[in-house]
C-alpha positions in Angstrom: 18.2 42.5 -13.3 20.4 44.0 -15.7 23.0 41.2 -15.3 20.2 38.8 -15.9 19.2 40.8 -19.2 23.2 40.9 -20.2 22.8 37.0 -19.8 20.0 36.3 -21.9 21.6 38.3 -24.6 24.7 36.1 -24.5 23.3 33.2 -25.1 20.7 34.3 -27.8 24.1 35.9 -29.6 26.1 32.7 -28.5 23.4 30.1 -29.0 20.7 31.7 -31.2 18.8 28.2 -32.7 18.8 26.9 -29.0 17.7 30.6 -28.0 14.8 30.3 -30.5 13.8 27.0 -30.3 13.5 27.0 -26.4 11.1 30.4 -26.9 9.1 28.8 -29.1 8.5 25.7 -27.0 7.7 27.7 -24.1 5.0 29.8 -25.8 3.8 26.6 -27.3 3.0 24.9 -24.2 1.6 28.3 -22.7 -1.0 28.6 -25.8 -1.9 25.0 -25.6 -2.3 25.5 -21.4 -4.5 28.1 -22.4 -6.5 26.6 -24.6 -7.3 23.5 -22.9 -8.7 25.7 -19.5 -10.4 27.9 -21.7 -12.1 24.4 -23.2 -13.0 23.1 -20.0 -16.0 24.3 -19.5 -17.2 23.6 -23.2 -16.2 20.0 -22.4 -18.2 20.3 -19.6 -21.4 21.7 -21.9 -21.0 18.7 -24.3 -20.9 15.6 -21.6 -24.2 17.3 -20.2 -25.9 17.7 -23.7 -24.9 14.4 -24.4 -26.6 13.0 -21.3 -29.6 15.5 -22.0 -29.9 13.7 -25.6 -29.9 10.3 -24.3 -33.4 9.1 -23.7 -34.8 7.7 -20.7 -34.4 4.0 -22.4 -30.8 4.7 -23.1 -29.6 6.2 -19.6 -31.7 2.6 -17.8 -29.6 0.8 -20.1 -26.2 2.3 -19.5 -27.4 2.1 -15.2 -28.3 -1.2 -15.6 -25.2 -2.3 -17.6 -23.0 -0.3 -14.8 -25.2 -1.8 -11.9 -24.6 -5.6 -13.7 -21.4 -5.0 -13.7 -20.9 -3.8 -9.9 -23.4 -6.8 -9.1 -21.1 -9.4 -11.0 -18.0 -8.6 -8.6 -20.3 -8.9 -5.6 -21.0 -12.2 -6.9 -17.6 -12.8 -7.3 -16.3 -12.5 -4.1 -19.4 -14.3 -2.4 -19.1 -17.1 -4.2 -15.3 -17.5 -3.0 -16.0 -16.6 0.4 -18.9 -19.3 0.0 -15.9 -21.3 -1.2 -13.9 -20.8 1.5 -16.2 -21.7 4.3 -16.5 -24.7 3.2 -13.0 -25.6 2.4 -12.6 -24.1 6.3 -15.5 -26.5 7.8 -14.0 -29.5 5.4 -10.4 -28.9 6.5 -9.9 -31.9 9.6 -7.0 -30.4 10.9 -6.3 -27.3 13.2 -6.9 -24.2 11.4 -8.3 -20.4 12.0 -11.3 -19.1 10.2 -11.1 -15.4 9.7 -14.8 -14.0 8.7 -14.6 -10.9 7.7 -18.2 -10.1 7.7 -18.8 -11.2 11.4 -15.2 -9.8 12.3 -14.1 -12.5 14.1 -11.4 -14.9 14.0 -11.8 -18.5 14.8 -9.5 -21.5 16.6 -10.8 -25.0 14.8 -10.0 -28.4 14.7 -11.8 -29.9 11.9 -15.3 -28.5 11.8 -15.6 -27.6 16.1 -14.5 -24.2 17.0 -11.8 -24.1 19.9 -12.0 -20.3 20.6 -13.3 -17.2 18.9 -12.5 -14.2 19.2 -13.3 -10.1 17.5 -11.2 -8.7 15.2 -11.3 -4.9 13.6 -10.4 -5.2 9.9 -8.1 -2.8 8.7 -10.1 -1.0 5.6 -8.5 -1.1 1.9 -6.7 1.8 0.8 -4.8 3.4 -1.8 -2.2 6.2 -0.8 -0.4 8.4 -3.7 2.5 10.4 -3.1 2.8 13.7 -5.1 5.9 11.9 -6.9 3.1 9.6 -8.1 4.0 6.6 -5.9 1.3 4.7 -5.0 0.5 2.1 -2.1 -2.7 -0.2 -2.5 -3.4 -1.7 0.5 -6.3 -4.3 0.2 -7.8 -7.2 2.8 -6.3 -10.5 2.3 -9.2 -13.3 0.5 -8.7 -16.8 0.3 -6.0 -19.4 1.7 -2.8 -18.5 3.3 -0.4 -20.2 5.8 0.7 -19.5 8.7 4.8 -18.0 8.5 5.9 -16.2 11.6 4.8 -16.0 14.9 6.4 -13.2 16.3 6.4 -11.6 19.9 6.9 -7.1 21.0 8.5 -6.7 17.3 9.6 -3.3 16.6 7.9 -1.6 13.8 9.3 0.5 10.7 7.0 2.9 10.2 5.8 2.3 6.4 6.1 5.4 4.2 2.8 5.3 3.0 1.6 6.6 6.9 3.8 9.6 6.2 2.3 10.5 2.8 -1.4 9.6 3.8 -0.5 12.4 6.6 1.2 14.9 4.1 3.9 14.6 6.1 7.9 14.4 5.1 8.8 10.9 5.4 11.2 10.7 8.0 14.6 8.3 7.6 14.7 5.0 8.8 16.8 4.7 12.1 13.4 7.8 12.9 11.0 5.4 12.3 11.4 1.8 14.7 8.3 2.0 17.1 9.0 -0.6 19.7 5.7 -2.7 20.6 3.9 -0.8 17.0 2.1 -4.0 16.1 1.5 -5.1 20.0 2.5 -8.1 21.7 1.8 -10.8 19.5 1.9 -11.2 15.9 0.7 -13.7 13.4 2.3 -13.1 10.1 1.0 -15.1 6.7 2.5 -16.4 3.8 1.2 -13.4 1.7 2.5 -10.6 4.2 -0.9 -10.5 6.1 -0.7 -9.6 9.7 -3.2 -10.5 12.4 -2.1 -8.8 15.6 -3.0 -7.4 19.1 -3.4 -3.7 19.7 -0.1 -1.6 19.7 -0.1 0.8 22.8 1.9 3.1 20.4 2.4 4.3 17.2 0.5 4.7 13.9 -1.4 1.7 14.4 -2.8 2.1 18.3 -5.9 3.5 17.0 -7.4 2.4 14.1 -6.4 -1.1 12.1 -3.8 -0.7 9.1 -5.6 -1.1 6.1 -5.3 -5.2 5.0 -4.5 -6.3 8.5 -6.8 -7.3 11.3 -6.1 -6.5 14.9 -7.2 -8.6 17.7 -8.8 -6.8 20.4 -8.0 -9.3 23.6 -4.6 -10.0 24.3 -5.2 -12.9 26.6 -7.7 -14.4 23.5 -4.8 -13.9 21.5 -2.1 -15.2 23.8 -4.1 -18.9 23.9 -4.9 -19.0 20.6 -1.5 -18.2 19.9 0.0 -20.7 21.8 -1.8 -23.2 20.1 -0.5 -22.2 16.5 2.0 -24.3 14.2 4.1 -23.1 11.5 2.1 -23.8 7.8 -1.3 -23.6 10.0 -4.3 -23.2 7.4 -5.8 -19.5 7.6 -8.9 -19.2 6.1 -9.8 -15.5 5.2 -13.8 -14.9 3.9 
């Protein structure tokens, strides 16, 4: 302790403006951190009287402007999925159909279905680190193409798992999972992966979010099989 004290003496004698001005900083930001907690609650007081002194005509308003709004992205989406069924049942050549609503994926060649099998769709997600690094992860909508058909791949654990788990994210060569995205994998243009269920890692439970697993792996293996390169993939 006293060597610490003989230290802060040297530098204010040494360095007395830099001394200073650090102090004063420092008990700057501790006055204004204790002024906004102490404000908190009076912030708190104001939204409520401010939502007390609305009237009842004002508050419908403002719910039915926030409800319009909500409703206009629902709208949104159904007219593209309404969209995209019927570029799906117009398109003559084979395709798949991915309906996310019915959670099944569909085999077609023009507008008759070949095979059809269930999918679980991974939800949409948003993962922050406490660095601030953020991972959206959101369901495909629209048109893709079909990229990569791969078979057993090995999978690199994605960070975001870790930091969803408040875990330390562990180094790469720690995180190949042989078989994590199952025995067959149908990877889009847009990163999209529609795959069987893995027998281990992160993903043998639940779906990733913004990917679809396929439950049957002899579905899968046919329809599979049966896939080009640049097929159409309709997701709605």
């Amino acid at each position: 302790m006293e060597d610490q004290n003989k230290g802060v003496k040297e530098i204010r004698r040494r360095h007395p403006f830099f001394f200073w001005g650090m102090t004063a900083v420092i008990l700057l930001l501790l006055t204004a951190s204790v002024v906004v907690a102490s404000r908190i609650p009076q912030y708190r007081s104001q939204a409520n009287e401010f939502d007390q002194a609305m009237t009842e005509t004002e508050r419908e308003t403002r719910d039915r402007i926030l409800n319009s709004e909500a409703r206009r992205s629902e709208l949104a989406v159904a007219l593209l999925q309404r969209e995209l069924r019927l570029s799906a049942l117009e398109e003559r050549s084979i395709h798949l159909a991915l309906d996310t609503d019915s959670s099944t994926l569909s085999l077609r060649h023009g507008p008759a279905t070949l095979r059809q099998i269930r999918v679980t769709v991974g939800p949409d997600s948003t993962v922050t680190s406490p660095e601030g690094k953020t991972w959206r992860l959101v369901q495909a909508l629209g048109e893709r193409h079909l990229k990569e058909k791969v078979t057993n791949p090995t999978l690199t654990v994605p960070e975001w798992v870790y930091v969803s788990r408040g875990q330390p994210v562990a180094p790469e060569a720690e995180r190949q999972v042989e078989g994590g995205l199952g025995s067959h994998v149908l990877r889009l243009d847009d990163g999209t992966e529609i795959h069987t269920r893995p027998e281990a890692g992160p993903f043998a439970e639940g779906a990733r979010p913004g990917a679809f697993i396929v439950e049957s792996e002899r579905d899968m293996r046919a329809m599979f099989d049966a896939l080009q390169l640049d097929t159409p993939v309709y997701i709605y």
